[in-house]
C-alpha positions as CSV (number, residue, x, y, z in Angstrom):
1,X,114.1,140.0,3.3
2,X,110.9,141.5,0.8
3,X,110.3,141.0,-2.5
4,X,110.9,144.8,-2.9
5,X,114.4,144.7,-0.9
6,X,115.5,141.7,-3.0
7,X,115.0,143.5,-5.9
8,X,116.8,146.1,-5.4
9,X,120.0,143.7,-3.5
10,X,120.4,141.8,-6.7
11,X,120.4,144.7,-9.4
12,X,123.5,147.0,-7.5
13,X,125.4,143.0,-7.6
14,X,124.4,142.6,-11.2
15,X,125.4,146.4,-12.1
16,X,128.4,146.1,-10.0
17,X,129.5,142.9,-11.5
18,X,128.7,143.8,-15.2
19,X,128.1,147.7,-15.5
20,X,125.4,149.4,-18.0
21,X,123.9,146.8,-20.9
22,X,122.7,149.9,-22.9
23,X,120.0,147.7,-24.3
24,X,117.8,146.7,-27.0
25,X,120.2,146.3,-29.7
26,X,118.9,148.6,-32.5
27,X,119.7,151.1,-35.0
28,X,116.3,153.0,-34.9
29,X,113.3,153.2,-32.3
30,X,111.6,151.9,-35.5
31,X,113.6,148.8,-35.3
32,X,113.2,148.2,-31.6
33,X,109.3,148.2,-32.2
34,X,109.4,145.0,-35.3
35,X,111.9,143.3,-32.9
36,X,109.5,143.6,-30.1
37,X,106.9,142.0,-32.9
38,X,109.4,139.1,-34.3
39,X,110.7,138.1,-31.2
40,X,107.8,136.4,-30.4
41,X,107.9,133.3,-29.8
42,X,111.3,132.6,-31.5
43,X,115.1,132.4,-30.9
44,X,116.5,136.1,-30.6
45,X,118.8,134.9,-33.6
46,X,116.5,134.4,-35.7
47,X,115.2,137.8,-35.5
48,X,118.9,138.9,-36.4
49,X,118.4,137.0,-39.5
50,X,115.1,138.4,-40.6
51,X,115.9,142.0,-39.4
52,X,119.3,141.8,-41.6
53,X,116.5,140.8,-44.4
54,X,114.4,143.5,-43.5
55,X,117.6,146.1,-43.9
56,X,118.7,144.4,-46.8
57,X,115.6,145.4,-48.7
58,X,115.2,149.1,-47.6
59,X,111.9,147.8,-45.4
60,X,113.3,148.5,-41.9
61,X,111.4,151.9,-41.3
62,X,107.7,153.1,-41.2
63,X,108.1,154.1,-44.7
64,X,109.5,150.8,-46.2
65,X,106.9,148.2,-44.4
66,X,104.3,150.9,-45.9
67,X,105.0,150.6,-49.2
68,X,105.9,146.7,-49.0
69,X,103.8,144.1,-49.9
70,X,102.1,141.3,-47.5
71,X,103.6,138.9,-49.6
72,X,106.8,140.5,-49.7
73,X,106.8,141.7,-45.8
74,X,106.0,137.4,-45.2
75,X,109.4,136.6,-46.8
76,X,111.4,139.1,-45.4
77,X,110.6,138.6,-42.2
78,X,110.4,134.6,-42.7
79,X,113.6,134.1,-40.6
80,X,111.5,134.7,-37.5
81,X,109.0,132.2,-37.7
82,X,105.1,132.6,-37.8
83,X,106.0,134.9,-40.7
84,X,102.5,135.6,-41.9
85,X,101.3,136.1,-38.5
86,X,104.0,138.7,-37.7
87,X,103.7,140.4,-41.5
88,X,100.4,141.0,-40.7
89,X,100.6,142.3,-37.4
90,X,103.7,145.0,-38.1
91,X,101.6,146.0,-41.0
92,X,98.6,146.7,-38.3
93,X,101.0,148.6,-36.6
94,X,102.3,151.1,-39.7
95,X,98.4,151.6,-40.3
96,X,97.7,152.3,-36.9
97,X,100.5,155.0,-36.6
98,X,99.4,156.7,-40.1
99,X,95.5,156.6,-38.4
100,X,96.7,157.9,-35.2
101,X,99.5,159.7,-35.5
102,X,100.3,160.9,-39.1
103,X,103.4,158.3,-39.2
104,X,105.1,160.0,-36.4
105,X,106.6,157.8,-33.5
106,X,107.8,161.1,-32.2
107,X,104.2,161.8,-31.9
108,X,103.3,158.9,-30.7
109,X,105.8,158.6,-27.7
110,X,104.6,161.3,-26.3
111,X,101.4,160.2,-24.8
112,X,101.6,159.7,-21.4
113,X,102.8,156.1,-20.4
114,X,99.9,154.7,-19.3
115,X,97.4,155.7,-22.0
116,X,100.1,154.8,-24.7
117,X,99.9,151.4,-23.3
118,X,95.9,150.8,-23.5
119,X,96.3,151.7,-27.0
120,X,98.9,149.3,-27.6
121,X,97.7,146.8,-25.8
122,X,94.6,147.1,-28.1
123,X,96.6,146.3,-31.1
124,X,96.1,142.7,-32.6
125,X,99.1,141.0,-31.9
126,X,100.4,142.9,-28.4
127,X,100.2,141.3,-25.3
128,X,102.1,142.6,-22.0
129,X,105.7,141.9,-22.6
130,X,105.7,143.6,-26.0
131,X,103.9,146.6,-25.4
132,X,106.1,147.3,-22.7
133,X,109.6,146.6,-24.9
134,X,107.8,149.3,-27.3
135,X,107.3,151.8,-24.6
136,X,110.8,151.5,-22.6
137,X,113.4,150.8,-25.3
138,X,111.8,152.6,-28.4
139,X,110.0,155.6,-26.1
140,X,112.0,155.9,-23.1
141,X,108.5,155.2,-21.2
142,X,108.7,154.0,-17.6
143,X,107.6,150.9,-18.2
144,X,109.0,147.5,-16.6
145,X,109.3,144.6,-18.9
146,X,108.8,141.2,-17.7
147,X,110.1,138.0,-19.8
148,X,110.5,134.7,-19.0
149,X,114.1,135.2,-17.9
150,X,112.7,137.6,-15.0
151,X,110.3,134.9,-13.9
152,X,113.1,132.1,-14.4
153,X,115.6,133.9,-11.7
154,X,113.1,135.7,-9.5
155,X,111.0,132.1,-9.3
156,X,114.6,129.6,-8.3
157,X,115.8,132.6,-5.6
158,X,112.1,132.1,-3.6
159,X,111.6,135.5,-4.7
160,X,108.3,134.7,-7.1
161,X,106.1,131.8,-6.2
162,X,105.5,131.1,-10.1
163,X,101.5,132.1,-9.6
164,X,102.0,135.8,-10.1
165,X,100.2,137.6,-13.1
166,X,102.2,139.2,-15.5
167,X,100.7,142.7,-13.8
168,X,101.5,141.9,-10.4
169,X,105.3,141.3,-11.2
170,X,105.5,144.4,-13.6
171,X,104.0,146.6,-10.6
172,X,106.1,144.9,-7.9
173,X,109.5,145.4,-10.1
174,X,108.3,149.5,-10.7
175,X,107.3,150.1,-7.1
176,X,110.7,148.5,-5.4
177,X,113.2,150.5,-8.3
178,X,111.0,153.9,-7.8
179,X,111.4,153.5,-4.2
180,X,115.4,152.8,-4.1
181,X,117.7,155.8,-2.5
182,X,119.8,157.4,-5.2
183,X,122.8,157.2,-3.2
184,X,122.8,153.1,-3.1
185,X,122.7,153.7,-7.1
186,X,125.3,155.7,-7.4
187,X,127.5,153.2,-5.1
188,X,126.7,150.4,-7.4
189,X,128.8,152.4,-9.9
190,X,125.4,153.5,-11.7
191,X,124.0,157.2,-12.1
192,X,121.0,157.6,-14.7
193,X,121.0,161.5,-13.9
194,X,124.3,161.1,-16.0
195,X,123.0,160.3,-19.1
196,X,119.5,161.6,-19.2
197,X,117.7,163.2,-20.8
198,X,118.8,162.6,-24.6
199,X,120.8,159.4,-24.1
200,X,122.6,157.7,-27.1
201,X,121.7,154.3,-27.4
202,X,123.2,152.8,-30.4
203,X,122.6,155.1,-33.5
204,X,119.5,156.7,-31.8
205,X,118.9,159.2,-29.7
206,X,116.0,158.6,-27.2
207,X,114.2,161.8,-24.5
208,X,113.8,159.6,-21.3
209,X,111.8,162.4,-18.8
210,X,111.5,159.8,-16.2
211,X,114.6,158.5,-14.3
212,X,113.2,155.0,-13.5
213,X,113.0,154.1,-17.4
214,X,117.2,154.0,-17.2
215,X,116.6,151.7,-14.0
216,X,113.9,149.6,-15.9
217,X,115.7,149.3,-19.1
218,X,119.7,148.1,-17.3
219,X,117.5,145.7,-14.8
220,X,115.7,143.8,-17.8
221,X,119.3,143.5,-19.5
222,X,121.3,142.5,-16.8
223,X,118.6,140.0,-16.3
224,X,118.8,138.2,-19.6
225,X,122.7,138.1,-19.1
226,X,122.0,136.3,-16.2
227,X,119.3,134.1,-17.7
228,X,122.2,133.3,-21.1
229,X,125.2,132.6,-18.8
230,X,124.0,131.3,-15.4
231,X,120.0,130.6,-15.2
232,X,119.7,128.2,-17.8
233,X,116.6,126.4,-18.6
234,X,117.6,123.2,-17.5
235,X,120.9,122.8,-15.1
236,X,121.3,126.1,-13.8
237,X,125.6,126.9,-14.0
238,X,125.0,128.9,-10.4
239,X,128.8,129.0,-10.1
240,X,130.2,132.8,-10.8
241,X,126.7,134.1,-11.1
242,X,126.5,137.8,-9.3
243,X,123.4,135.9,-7.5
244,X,124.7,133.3,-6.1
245,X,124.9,134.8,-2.9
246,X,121.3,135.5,-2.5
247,X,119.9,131.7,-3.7
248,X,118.4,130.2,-0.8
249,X,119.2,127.3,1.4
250,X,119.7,124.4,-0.8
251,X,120.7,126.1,-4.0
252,X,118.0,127.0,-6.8
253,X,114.4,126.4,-6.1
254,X,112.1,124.7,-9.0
255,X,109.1,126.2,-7.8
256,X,106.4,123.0,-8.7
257,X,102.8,123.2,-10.0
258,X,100.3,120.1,-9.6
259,X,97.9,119.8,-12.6
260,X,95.1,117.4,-12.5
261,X,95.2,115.4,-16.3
262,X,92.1,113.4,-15.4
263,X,90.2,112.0,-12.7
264,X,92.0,109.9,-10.3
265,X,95.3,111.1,-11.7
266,X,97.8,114.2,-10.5
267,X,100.6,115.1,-12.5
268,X,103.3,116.9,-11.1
269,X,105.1,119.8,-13.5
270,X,108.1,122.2,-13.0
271,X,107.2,125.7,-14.0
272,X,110.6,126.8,-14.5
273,X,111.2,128.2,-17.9
């Protein structure tokens, strides 16, 4: 079977098995975009606790980390860990819309995909993984996110080797789920034409003009709902997963690295995550 084939194989189980996500969790686009920023790195919990802080204090919007403090925005946001580090950085952010784009995420959301990413990508503090949660699940950009979950599952099933670059995977995912045959959606139980453009997701409403950001956005969460219930970190429960038809001969594969510690000396290490 190819890489692209599997891909699309294991999301119409997943979507059969477990229907839409309608994910990221959030109130605003605005909201997505800091829990893109304080996820990092940390428990999704604990961004919970500091986003609840956030609300608490009227600072959850453009307009509220604006006319916060630094020293104020560090405890707010405190929950989340590296607190000064991520103060500093959704401050960037605020100052970067105002420079760019008079405040206006509207505005900015509608630069085309790839552009809007080199600009956030340029942005202190915004690797890969969460310029691309900005541009699918704030913008409704086409835009495939890849997490550690996605490596975790795709690396056990043979599907990955481990060695991939964050890139390669993100191109790979967008080039299978473009490809797939509307019909095979729509058998899975899953039509995107159905709810775009204008979706409601949560309390917002997002203008998706590209089909394959529906696809993108369900994939990545159906994915971490395997990673929470099924593809653990350590002990995999493989039992009742939706993909546990496709695991190959011998049940998960822990895909191994070899790293040379000194001379004379080889030490083997699992990369699964």
């Amino acid at each position: 079977m190819s890489r692209e084939k599997a891909i699309r194989d294991y999301f119409g189980a997943l979507i059969r098995q477990w229907g839409p996500q309608d994910w990221w969790p959030a109130h605003t686009a605005f909201e997505v975009i800091t829990g893109a920023y304080l996820t990092q790195n940390t428990a999704w919990i604990n961004v919970e606790h500091a986003l609840r802080s956030l609300r608490r204090a009227g600072a959850l919007s453009v307009d509220g980390i604006r006319r916060s403090s630094l020293p104020r925005l560090q405890q707010l946001v405190r929950p989340a860990g590296y607190f000064r580090q991520k103060a500093e950085r959704i401050k960037l952010f605020v100052q970067y819309l105002d420079d760019r784009y008079s405040g206006s995420l509207k505005q900015m959301f509608r630069r085309p995909t790839r552009e809007l990413r080199e600009e956030l990508l340029s942005l202190k503090g915004i690797g890969p993984e969460t310029a691309d949660s900005i541009l699918l699940y704030a913008g409704g950009h086409a835009s495939f996110v890849v997490d550690a979950y996605t490596r975790r599952v795709f690396e056990r099933h043979g599907v990955l080797k481990g060695t991939e670059r964050y890139e390669e995977i993100r191109e790979l995912f967008e080039r299978a789920l473009e490809r797939q045959a509307e019909p095979r959606w729509q058998a899975a139980g899953f039509r995107p034409a159905a709810v775009l453009p204008g979706r409601r997701r949560h309390k917002f409403r997002i203008t998706t003009v590209h089909r394959s950001a529906r696809l993108f956005d369900e994939y990545h969460a159906l994915l971490v709902q395997v990673a929470k219930h099924h593809c653990f970190k350590k002990a995999p429960k493989c039992d009742g997963c939706p993909l546990q038809a496709f695991l190959p001969p011998g049940g998960p594969a822990e895909v191994k690295a070899i790293r040379r510690t000194r001379p004379g000396k080889m030490k083997r290490r699992g990369t699964g995550r």
